[in-house]
C-alpha positions as CSV (number, residue, x, y, z in Angstrom):
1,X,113.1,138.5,73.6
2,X,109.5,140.0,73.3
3,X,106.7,139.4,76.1
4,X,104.9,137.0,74.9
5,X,108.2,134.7,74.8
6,X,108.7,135.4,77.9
7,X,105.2,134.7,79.0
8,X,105.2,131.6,76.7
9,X,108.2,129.8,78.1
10,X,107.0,131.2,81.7
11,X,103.9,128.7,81.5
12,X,105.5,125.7,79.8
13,X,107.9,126.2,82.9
14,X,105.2,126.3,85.3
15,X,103.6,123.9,83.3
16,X,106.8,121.2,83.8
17,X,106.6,121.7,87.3
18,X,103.0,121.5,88.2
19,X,103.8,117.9,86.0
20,X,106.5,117.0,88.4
21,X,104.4,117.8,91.4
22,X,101.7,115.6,90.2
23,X,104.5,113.0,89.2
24,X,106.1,113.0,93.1
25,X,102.4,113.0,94.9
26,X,101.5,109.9,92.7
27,X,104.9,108.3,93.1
28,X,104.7,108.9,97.3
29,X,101.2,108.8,98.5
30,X,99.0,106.3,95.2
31,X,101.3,104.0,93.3
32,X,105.0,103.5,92.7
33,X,104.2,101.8,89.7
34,X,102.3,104.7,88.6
35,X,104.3,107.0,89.6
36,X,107.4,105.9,87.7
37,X,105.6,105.5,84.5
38,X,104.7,108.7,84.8
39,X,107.8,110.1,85.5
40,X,109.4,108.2,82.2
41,X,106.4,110.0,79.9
42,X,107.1,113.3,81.3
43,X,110.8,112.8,80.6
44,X,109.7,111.8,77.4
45,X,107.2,114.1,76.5
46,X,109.4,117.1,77.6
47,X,112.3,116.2,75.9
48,X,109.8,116.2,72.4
49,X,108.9,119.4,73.1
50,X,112.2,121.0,73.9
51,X,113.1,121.3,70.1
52,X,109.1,122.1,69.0
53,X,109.6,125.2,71.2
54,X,112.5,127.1,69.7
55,X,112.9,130.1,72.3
56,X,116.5,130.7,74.2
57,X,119.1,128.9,75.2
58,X,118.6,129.8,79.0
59,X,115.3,128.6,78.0
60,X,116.7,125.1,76.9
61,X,119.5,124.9,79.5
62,X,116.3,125.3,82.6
63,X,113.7,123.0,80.8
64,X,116.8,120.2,81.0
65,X,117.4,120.6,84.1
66,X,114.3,120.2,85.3
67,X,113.9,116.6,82.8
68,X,116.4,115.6,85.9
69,X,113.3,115.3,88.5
70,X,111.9,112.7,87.1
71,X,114.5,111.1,86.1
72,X,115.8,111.2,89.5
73,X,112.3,109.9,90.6
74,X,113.2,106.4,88.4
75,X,116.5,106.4,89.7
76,X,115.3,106.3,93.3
77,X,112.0,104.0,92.4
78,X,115.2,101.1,91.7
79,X,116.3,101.9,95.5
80,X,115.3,98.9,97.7
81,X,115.0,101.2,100.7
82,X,112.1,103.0,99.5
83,X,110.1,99.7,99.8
84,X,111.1,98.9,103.4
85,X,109.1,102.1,104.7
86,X,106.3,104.1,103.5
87,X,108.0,106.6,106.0
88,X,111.1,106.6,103.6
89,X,109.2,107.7,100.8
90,X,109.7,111.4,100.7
91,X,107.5,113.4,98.5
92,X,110.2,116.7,98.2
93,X,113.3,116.2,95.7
């Protein structure tokens, strides 16, 4: 794989999780509301551009496992304990 490949699917990488960063502080410390609809877009919008970029499979196999984080950020936004206690709410996966 060339450089700029490499360089490329660096930033959408960094990109995905600067946009799960921003997805958890939203979710934690603004609005749960918020913060789950963002977490579905993401999902959403990362799983479009998983076949638009057509680099590696390594590539492919770390860019779906990092779709998990926000879906693991809806799974636990249909927990009842996260509304007991803004304590609970934990802004690290």
């Amino acid at each position: 794989m060339s450089n700029s490949k490499k360089v490329y699917s660096a930033l959408i990488i960094v990109a995905i999780c600067l946009g799960i960063t921003f997805c958890e502080w939203v979710f934690a410390y603004q609005d749960v509301t918020y913060g789950v609809i963002l977490a579905m877009f993401l999902a959403l919008i990362i799983y479009m551009v998983i076949p638009v970029v057509r680099l590696e499979q390594s590539f492919t196999d770390c860019v779906e496992s990092l779709v998990l984080i926000p879906l693991y950020i809806l799974l636990t936004s249909s927990l009842p304990c996260f509304f007991l206690s803004q304590e609970l709410l934990l802004p690290a996966v």
